[in-house]
C-alpha positions in Angstrom: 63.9 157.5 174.7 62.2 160.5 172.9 59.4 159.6 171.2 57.1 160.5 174.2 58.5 164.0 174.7 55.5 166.6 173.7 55.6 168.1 170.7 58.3 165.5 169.2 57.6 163.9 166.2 60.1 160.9 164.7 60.7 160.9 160.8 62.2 157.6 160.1 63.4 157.2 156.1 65.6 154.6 154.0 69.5 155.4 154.1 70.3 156.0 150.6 73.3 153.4 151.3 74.0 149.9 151.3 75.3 147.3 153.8 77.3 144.2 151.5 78.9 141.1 151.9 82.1 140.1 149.7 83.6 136.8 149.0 86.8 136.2 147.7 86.9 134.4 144.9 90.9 134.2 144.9 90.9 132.2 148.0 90.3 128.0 147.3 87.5 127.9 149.4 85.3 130.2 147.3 86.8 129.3 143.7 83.9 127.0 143.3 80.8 129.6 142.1 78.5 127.1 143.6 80.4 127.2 146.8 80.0 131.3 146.8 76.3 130.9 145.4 75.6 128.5 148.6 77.0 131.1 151.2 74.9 133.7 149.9 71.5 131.6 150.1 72.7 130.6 154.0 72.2 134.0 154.8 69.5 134.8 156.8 69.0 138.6 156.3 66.0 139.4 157.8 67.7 138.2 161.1 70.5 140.2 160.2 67.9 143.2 159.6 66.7 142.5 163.2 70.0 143.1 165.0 71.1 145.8 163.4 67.7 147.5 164.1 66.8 145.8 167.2 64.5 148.6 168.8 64.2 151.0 166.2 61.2 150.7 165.3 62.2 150.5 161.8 61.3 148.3 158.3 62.3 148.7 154.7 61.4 146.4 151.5 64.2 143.6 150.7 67.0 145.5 149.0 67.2 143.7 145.6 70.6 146.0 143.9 73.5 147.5 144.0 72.2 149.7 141.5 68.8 151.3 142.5 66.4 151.6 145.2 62.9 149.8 145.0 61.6 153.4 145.8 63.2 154.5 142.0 61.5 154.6 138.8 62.9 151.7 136.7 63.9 149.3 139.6 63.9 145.6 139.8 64.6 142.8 142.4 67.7 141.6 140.1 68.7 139.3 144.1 65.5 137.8 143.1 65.6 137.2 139.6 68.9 135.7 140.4 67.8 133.1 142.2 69.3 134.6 145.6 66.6 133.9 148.4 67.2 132.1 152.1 67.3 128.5 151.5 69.5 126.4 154.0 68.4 123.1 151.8 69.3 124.3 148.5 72.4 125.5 149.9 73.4 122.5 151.6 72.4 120.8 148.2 75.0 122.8 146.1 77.6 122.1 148.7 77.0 117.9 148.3 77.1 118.5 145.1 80.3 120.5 144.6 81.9 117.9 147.0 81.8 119.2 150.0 81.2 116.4 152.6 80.1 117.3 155.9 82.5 115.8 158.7 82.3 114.3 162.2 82.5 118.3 163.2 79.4 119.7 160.8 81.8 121.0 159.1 82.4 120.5 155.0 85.8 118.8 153.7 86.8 118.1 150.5 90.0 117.2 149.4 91.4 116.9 152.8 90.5 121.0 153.4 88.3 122.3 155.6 85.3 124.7 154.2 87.0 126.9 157.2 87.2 131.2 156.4 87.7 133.9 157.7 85.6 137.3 158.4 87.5 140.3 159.6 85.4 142.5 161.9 87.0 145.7 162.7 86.1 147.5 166.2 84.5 146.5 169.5 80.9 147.4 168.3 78.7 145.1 170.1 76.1 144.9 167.2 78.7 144.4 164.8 80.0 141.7 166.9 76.4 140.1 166.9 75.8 140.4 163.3 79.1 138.2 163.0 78.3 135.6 165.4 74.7 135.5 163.5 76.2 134.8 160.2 78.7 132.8 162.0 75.8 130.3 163.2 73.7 130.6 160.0 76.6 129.3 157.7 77.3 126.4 160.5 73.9 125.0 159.5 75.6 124.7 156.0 79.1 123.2 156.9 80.9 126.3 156.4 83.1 126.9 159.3 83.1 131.0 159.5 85.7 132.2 162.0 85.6 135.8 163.3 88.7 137.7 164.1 88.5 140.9 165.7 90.8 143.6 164.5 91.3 147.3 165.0 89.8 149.7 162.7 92.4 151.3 161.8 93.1 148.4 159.9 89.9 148.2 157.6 91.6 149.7 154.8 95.1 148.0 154.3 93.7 144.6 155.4 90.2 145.3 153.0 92.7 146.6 149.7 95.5 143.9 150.5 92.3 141.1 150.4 93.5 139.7 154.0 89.9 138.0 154.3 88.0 135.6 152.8 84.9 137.2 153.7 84.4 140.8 154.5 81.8 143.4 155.1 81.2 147.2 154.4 79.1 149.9 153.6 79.2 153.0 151.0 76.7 155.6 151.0 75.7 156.7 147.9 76.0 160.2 146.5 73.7 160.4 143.7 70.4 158.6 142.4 71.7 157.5 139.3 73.1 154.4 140.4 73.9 152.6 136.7 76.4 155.6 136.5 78.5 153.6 139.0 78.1 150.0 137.7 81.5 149.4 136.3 82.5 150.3 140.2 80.5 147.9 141.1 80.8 145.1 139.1 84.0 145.8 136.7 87.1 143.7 137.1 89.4 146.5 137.8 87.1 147.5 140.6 88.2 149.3 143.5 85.5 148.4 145.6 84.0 144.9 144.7 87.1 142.7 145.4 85.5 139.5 145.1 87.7 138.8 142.1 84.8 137.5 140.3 85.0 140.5 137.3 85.8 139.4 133.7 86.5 141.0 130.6 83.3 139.5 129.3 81.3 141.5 132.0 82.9 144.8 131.7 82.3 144.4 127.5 79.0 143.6 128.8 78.6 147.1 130.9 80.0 149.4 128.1 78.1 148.3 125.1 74.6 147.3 127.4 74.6 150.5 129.8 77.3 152.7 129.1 76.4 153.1 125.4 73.0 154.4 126.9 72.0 157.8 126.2 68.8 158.7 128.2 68.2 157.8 131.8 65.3 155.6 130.9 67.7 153.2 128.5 70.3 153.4 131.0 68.5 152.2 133.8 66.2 149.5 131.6 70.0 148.3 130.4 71.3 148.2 134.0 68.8 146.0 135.6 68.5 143.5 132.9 72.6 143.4 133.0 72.6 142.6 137.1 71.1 139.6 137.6 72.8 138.4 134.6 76.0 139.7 136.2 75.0 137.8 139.3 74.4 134.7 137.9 77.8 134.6 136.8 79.7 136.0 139.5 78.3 135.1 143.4 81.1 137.6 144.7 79.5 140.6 146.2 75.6 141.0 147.3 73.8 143.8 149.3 72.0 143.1 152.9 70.2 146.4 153.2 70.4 149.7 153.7 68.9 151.0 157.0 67.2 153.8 159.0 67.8 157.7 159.0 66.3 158.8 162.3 65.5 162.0 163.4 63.4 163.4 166.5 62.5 166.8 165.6 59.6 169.3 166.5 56.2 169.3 165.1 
């Protein structure tokens, strides 16, 4: 609407933040890490990307950690080196595998129990509401039957810290660049914020002699990104989508 005013210039930059998915691990339909490693790889996030921007004019690399930007010093694509990538085949491969047969429906059973969940989406924001019924139609093409309840948002954080999903989105800005400071948060099993239930007492042993033992930035960050995919490999529970635009319009 602006960008043809004279004398306006428009700085786009990467949001220092992150947009994530969680699974919970608690619930039978995600017990199975094959079952969680399968949801993830039927998620087609550029399309997600192209919602959520839809107009903006804006791009950013693949966001590859929770712990550090691909603009930082140090970074690697852990998402990546995990094996994570959009792959409808290979996840419809785990899912035969782990037992899941498709029905009359399209949709997985096993045991009797539908591969049916649900994914909480608080508001009436109409993108929001689109980037559900995306995922909602990506995770069809796998058998997995993804149903979207609308709630108020007031309710975000009893329903998000009482686990009443089996899916659930949100987003956390962060406050400083050195991300591996935060990893336990991230990925320890007495998180407050990852609530996959997919932490271990092997994992957190893992994050205080690999990264917290660190004593230079250097060390800390080398230790932290050789620890996530690791972590990821073993866990499925919580992965990152992207992190988005800052957008200004401001003189020249």
């Amino acid at each position: 609407q602006v960008k043809d005013v004279d004398g306006t210039v428009i700085r786009r930059a990467q949001q220092t933040a992150k947009t994530v998915l969680m699974v919970d691990s608690d619930k039978p339909q995600f017990e199975d890490i094959d079952v969680r490693k399968a949801f993830f790889m039927g998620i087609n996030i550029d399309q997600q990307k192209q919602i959520a921007w839809n107009g903006l004019g804006y791009e950013e690399p693949a966001l590859g950690s929770l712990n550090m930007y691909s603009f930082q010093d140090g970074y690697v694509d852990a998402y990546a080196e995990a094996g994570l990538k959009f792959d409808a085949d290979g996840a419809n491969k785990l899912l035969d595998d782990a037992g899941w047969a498709v029905g009359d429906d399209g949709i997985r059973e096993k045991d009797g129990v539908k591969l049916s969940v649900t994914y909480p989406v608080f508001g009436s924001d109409p993108t929001q509401e689109a980037l559900a019924k995306s995922l909602q139609a990506q995770q069809k093409e796998i058998g997995i039957d993804v149903t979207i309840d609308v709630r108020a948002s007031s309710d975000f954080s009893d329903d998000f810290t009482s686990k009443n999903w089996d899916i659930v989105g949100l987003r956390f800005t962060d406050s400083d660049p050195f991300g591996p400071a935060w990893m336990s948060q991230l990925y320890g099993s007495d998180s407050g914020l990852n609530l996959s239930g997919t932490g271990s007492e092997e994992i957190d042993e893992k994050l205080a002699s690999d990264v917290e033992s660190q004593t230079d930035a250097e060390s800390w960050t080398a230790a932290a990104m050789k620890l996530e995919p690791e972590i990821l490999e073993e866990t499925w529970g919580v992965i990152g989508l992207y992190s988005g635009p800052s957008i200004y319009a401001v003189k020249e």
